[in-house]
N, C-alpha and C positions, 0 to 999 in steps of 0.2 A: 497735135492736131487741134484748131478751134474748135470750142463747141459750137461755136454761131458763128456762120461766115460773117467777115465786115462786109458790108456794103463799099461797091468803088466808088469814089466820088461822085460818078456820071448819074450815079442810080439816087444820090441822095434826093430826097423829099424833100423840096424848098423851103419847108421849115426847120431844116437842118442846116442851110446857109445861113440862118438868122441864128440860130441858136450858134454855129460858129465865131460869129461875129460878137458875143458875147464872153469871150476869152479876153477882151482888150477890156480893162476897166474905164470908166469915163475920169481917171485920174490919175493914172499910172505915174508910178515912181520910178523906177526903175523900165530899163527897155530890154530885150532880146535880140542881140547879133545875128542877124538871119545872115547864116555862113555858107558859102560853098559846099552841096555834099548834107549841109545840117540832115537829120533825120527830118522827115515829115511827119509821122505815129499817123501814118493811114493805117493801119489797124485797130488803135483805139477810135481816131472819127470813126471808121466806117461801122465798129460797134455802134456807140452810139449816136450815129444814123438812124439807129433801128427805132429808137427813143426820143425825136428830137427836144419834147419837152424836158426831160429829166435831163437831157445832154446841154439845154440852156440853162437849168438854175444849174449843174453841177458848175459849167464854165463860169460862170458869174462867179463862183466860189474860187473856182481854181485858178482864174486873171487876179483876181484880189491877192491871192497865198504867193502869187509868184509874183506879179507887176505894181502890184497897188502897197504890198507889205511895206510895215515897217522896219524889217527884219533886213541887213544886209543881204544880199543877193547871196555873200557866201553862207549866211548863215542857215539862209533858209534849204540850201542845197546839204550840207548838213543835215537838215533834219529829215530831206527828201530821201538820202542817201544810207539812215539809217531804219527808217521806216520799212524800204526795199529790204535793206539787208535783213531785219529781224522777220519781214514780212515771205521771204524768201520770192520778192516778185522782180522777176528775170528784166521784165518790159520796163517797168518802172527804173530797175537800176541800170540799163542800159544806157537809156535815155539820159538819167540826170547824169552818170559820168562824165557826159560830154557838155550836159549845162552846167555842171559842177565844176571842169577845169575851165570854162569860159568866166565864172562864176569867180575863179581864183585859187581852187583846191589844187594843191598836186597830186600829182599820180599815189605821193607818200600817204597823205593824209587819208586819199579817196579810200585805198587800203588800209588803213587803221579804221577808219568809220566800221566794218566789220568786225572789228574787235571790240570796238565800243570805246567808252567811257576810261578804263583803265590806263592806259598808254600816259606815262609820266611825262610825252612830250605837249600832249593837250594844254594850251592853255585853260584858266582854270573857265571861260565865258566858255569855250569851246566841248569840256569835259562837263560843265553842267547842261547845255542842250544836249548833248548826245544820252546822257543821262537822265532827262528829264523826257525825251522821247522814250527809252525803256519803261520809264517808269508808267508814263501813260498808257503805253501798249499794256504792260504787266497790272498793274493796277488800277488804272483808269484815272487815276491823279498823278499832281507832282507832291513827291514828298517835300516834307520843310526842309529837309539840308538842303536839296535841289533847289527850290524855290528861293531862300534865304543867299542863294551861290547866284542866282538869277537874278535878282532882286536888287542887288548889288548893280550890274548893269543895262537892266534891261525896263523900260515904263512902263505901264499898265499896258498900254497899244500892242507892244512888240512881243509881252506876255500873253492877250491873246492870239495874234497873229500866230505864235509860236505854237498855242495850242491848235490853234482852226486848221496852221497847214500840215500838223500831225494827223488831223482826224481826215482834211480830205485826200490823203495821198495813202491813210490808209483806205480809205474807201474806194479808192483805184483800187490800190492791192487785192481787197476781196472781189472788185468787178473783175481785174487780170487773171488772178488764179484761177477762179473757179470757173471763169468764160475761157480758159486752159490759152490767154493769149497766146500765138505766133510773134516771133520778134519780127518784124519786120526788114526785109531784104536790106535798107539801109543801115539798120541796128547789129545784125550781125556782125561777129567779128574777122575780119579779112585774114 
């Protein structure tokens, strides 16, 4: 059960239609397959609804990590994917499975992302983000093997995009958990 009801669309506060509109970056790289069915996360808007100032700089943040990134679309679901997992946030990993196989992931991989870093089928770009999100989560940095494994493929930009979209989807995570999200009636599993 929520601890704070969302708000339904109908009720948002017109500063919350603007602050929505700030998910799209003024330069996006990448685009999102608006599919048949896709999830809407009216439980996350309608949270923040309740905020719409803070719900506009956070989107600014999180159109960047998703559309505007440097990062392959698959990479960064990847990192989306393991943040959930270690973060143990239900909403959050619902969601990307399904922007993570649009994304590219298979069903294989998307399950191994909960195992982490280990699995000898990881390529080694692959085995250093997922490892280099533990690392952040565990220690607040990336270590030098990780970095140095990174380094290798990755340029200053998509190193920190890599960071920024660790920190803002952790920062979902502690808004979803502790606000005890609801998956939402679309996110369930049939």
């Amino acid at each position: 059960m929520a601890r704070i009801e969302p708000l339904p669309a109908k009720k948002w506060p017109a500063e919350m239609r603007e602050a929505f509109a700030a998910l799209i970056p003024p330069a996006p790289r990448h685009t999102r397959s608006i599919q048949e069915g896709a999830p809407k996360a009216r439980n996350a808007l309608g949270t923040f609804a309740h905020h719409p100032d803070l719900a506009r700089a956070f989107f600014i943040l999180n159109g960047h990590v998703l559309l505007a990134t440097t990062l392959a679309q698959r990479q960064t679901e990847l990192l989306v994917l393991r943040v959930a997992a270690l973060r143990k946030c239900d909403y959050v990993w619902a969601q990307h499975v399904l922007v993570g196989r649009d994304a590219g992931l298979t069903d294989e991989e998307i399950g191994k992302v909960t195992r982490g870093s280990a699995d000898p089928s990881w390529s080694p770009l692959d085995a250093a983000l997922l490892c280099a999100v533990d690392e952040l989560l565990d220690d607040g940095a990336i270590g030098d093997e990780t970095w140095a494994a990174l380094t290798t493929e990755l340029d200053t930009q998509q190193l920190m995009d890599l960071i920024f979209t660790v920190g803002a989807f952790e920062a979902s995570a502690f808004l979803m958990n502790s606000f005890a999200f609801d998956l939402d009636d679309d996110l369930r599993p049939t």
